[in-house]
N, C-alpha and C positions, 0 to 999 in steps of 0.2 A: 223371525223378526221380534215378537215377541221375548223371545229370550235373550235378547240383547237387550232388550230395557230393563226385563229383570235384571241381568248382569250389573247393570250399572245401579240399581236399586239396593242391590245386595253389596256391591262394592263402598256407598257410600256409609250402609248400614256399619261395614266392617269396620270402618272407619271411623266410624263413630262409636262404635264399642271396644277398638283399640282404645281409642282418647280416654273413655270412659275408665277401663281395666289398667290402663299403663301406670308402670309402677310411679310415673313420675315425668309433671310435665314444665319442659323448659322454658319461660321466658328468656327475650335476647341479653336483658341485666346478667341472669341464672347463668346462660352461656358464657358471658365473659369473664365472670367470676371462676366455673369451673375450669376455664383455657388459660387462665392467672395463676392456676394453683397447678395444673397438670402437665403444662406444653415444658417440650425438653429445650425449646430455644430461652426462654421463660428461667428455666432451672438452671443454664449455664450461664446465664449471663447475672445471675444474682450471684452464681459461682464467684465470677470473676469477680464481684464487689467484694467480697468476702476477702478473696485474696490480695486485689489491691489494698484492701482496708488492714491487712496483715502486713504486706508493704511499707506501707507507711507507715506502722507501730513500729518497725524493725528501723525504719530511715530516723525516728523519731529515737528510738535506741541509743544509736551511735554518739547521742550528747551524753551521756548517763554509762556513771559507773562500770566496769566490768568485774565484779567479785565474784571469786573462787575460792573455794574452803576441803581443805584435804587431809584426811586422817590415816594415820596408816598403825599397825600393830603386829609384832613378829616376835617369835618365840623360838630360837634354837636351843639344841640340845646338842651336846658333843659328849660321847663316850669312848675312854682312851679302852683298845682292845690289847694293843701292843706297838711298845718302843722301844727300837732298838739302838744306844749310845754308844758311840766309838770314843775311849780312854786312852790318852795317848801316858806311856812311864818315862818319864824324866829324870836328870838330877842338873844342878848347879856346878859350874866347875870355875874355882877364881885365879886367874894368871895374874901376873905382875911382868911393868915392863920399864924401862928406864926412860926417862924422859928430863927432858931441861926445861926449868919452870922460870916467871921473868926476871930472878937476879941474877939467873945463868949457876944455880946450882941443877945438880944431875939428881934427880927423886925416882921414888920407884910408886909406877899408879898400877893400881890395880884392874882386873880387865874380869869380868864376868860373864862365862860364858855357859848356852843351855845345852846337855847331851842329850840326843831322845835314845833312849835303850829300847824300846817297842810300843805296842798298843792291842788294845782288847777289845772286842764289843761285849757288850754287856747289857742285859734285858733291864728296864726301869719300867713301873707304874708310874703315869701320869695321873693327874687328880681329873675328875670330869670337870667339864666347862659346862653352863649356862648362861645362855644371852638372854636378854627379855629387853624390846625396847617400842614405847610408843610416840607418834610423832602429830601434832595439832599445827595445821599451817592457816592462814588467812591471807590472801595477796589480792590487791584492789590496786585495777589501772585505768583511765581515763581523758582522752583525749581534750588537752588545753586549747588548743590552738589546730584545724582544720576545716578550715574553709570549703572543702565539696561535698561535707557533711551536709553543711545548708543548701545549698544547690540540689542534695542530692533528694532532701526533707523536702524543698518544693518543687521537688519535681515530683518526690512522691503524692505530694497534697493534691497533685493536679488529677494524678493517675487515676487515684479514687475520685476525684467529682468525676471525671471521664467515666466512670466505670458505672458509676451513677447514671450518670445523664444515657449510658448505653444500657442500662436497665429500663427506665423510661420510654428509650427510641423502640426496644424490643416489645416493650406494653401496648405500646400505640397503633405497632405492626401488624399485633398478633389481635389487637380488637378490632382493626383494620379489617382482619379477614375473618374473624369469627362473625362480623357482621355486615360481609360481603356474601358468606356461605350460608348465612342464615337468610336473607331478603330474595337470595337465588331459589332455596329450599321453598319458601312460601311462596315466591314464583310459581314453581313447578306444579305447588299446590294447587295455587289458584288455577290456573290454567287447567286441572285434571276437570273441574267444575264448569269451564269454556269449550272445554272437549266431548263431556260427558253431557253435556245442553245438545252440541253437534250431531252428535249417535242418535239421540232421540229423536231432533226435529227431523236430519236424513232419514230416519226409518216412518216419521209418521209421512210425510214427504213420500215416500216410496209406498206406502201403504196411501194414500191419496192419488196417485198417480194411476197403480196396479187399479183400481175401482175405475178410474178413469177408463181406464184402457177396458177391462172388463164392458164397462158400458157402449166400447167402440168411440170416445173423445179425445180418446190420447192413443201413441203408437207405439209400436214396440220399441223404437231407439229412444223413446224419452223412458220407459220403463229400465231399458239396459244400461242409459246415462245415470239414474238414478242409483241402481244397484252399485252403479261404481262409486258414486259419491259417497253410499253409503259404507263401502267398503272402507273406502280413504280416512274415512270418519275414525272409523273402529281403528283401524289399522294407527293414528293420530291418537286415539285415544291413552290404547296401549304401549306407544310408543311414551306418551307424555305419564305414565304411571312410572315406567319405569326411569323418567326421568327424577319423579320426586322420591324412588326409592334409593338413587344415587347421589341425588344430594343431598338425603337424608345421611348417607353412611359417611359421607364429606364433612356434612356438618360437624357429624357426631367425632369424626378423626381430628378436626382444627381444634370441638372442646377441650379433645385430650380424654373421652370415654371410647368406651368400647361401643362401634356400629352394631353390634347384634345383640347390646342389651333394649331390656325393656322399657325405653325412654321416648317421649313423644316432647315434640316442641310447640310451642303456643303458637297459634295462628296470628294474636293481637301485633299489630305496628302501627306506627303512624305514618304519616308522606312528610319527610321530614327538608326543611327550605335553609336557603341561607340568605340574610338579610344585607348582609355588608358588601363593601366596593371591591372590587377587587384591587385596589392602592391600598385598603385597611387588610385584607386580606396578606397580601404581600410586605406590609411591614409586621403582621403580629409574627409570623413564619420565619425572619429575619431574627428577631428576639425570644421564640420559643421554641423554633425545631431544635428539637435532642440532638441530633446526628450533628445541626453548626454549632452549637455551643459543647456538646465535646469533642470533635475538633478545634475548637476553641482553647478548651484546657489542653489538647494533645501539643497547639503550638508553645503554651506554657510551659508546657512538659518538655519539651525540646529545646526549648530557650535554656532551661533550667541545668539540662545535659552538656549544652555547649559550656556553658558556665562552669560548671562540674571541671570538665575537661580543661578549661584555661587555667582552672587552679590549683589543678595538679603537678603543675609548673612551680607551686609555692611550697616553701616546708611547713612541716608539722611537729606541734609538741604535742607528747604525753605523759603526763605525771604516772605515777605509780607509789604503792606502800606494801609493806607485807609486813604479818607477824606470825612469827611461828614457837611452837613451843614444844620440848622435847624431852625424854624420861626412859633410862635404859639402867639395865645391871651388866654388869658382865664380870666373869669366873663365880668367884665364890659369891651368890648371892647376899649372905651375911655379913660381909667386908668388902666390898666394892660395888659403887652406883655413881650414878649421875645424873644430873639433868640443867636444861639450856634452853634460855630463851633469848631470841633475837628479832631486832626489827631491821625495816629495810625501809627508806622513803627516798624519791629522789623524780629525776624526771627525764625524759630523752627527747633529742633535738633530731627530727629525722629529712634529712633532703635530698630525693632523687635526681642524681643530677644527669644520668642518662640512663637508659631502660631497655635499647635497641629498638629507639622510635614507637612507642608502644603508645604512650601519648599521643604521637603526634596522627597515629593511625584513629584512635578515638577521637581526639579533635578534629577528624576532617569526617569520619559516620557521624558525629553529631549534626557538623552542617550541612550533612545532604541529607538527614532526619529532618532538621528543621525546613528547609528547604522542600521535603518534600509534606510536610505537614500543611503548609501555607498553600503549596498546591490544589493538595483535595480540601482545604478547606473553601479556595475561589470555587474547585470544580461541583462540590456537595453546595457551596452558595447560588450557583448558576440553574444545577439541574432541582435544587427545593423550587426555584421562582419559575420553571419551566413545567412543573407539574400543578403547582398552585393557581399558575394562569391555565394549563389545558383544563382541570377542573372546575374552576370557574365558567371558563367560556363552554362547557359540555352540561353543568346549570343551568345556564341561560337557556342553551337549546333549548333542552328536557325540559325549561316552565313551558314552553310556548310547545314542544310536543305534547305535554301533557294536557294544556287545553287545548290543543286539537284535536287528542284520541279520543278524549270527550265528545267532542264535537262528530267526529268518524261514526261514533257508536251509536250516537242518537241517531245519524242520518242514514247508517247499513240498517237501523233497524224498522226505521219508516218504508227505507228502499225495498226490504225483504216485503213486508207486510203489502204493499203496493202492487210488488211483482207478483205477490201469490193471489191478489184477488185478479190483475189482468191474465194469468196463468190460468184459472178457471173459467175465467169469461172467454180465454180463446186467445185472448191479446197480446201474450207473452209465450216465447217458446221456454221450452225444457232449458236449455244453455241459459235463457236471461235467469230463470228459477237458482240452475246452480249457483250463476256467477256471484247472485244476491247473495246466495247462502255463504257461501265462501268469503264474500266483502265484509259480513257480520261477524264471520269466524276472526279474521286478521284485524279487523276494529275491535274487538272486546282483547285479545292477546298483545297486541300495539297500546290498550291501555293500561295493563296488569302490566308490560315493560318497565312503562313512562313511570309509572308510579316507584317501583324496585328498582331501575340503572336512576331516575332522580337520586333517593336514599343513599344507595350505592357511592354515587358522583360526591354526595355530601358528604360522606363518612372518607372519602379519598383526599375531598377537601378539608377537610380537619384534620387529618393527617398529615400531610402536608405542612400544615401550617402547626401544627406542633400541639394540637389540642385534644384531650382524651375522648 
């Protein structure tokens, strides 16, 4: 018996020179900061800003310039090895022939004709060739006139505030539950301290009984009730240690550290209330939860698509310019070159006037986008005010439990005290002794609740409602 008080002497001790040695102790600010910088939901959804925000530079693009600039430089070399010329031998041969010319005399024309007598091939040196030639281009094109550029630009504009505003909603989320897992953890806490009182008083209890009994005042089944009680105790104890050692490792996962480092969390909170109506509650929630206002920009974004898609039905100009310039030899270096410069400006009219429905397939995804945009936006507007009122109305409980666990623990613990002096006078059985102990047990743990699901309820209600 004795060394279970030790136990628990030496348990709190540890505890205390954990705190003391730990490398390092969290307040709930510390933890939200660290689950800000290390949670992977946290790091992908800054992702996605990023990328929308690349998005829309790109959407933002499509009004500006497209210039390209190309050089190029080449050097051949031809070397004659062997040519072989085929010479054909010839001569001339001149006939005469009679002919009537137009005064109707008879003249003699002449007729010149070619013999070939044979031919030779004959080996010739060619001179070597050298080419060298280098070329400077500049060509710049630029969209005059398209209209789903703009549509297309806000719809990009929207995507990043969305992407935004889904940065936010994930902030809220994740402090949501850093400081759901944090008031659970000192829950757990507290309670080892509710538990650890229960071991003691069952054993002194049990140790006040056993004398009784010794003396012949008490009997064996209040001594064996006892022992049980005291068992349950322990057994409650241990159970409730390894509660705070699982919400510790909980905790430390939602930060985004590692559970088996050397990190201890502060015990300091406060009981924290909420003052407003629940009609101010439900209009701030209306105008600051993350998740409706981008859906909000999403239906933007969709609007912005269908628009796109109708005026792809319209044509498009593009201007364009080039200037290129150019610089070449070719044979005999020394006596033959060149070089050329040209420009080019002008502009093209572009209008599709069928596509094989290709349009008309993105014209009809756009409106069932938007369509279904508007959707989860009623359905994300219904279930914000559905959460905002359960949290309020689970408030109000929690004040009015909270002054009552109050109320519980003063009166279990008059009740305990009461029972244990009619208990020795004779007045009270064993069963009335437990039952007290027991009602003191669940009145001081029903308070430590009231106090952590309050906080809890508050930090769900500001969430909710779109508040950090």
């Amino acid at each position: 018996m004795r060394f279970v008080a030790h136990t628990v002497i030496v348990f709190i001790c540890l505890v205390i020179t954990s705190s003391i040695h730990a490398g390092q102790v969290l307040t709930l600010d510390d933890c939200i900061e660290l689950a800000l910088k290390n949670r992977l939901s946290i790091i992908r959804a800054r992702g996605s800003e990023s990328v929308a925000s690349a998005n829309k530079r790109a959407a933002l693009g499509a009004f500006l310039p497209r210039i390209d600039a190309s050089y190029s430089s080449s050097e051949t070399k031809s070397r004659n090895i062997k040519s072989d010329v085929e010479i054909t031998h010839s001569f001339l041969r001149v006939d005469s022939i009679e002919a009537i010319d137009n005064a109707g005399d008879t003249v003699m024309v002449p007729i010149v004709r070619r013999e070939v007598t044979g031919s030779q091939i004959h080996e010739v040196n060619l001179p070597d060739q050298d080419r060298n030639s280098k070329s400077l281009a500049f060509s710049a094109q630029m969209s005059l006139f398209n209209l789903p550029n703009w549509f297309n630009y806000f719809g990009a504009r929207s995507d990043h505030a969305k992407a935004r505003l889904d940065v936010l909603g994930s902030e809220q989320d994740l402090i949501l539950s850093v400081k759901s897992s944090y008031y659970l953890h000192l829950a757990a806490a507290e309670k080892v301290a509710v538990d650890s009182q229960a071991v003691v008083r069952s054993e002194e209890q049990l140790k006040l009984i056993q004398s009784k009994y010794d003396l012949g005042s008490a009997s064996v089944s209040d001594v064996l009730k006892q022992k049980v009680q005291f068992g349950n105790d322990k057994l409650a104890f241990l159970s409730t240690q390894n509660a705070v050692s699982t919400t510790r490792a909980t905790l430390a996962y939602v930060v985004g550290i590692d559970p088996s480092s050397d990190v201890d969390f502060s015990s300091d909170y406060i009981v924290r209330e909420y003052e407003g109506t629940l009609k101010d509650a439900l209009e701030f929630g209306k105008k600051h939860k993350p998740s409706l206002l981008a859906m909000s920009e999403s239906i933007n974004a969709s609007k912005q698509a269908l628009r796109s898609s109708k005026a792809a039905y319209l044509p498009s100009l593009t201007g364009f310019a080039s200037l290129s310039f150019s610089d070449a030899t070719r044979g005999d270096t020394v006596t033959f070159g060149f070089s050329e410069r040209s420009t080019r400006v002008g502009f093209s009219l572009n209008w599709n006037i069928f596509d094989g429905f290709n349009r008309e397939r993105s014209l009809t995804n756009a409106k069932v986008n938007l369509n279904n945009a508007r959707a989860a936006l009623a359905d994300e507007r219904n279930r914000v005010a559905s959460k905002i009122k359960t949290a309020y109305l689970d408030i109000q409980r929690l004040k009015e439990q909270q002054e009552v666990a109050g109320e519980n623990i003063e009166a279990a613990m008059e009740d305990l005290r009461i029972t244990q002096e009619k208990y020795n006078l004779g007045a009270a059985t064993i069963l009335d002794l437990l039952d007290a102990q027991v009602s003191l047990k669940r009145a001081q743990v029903a308070g430590i609740r009231a106090d952590f699901d309050l906080n809890i309820k508050v930090a769900e209600l500001e969430n909710a409602m779109g508040k950090m």
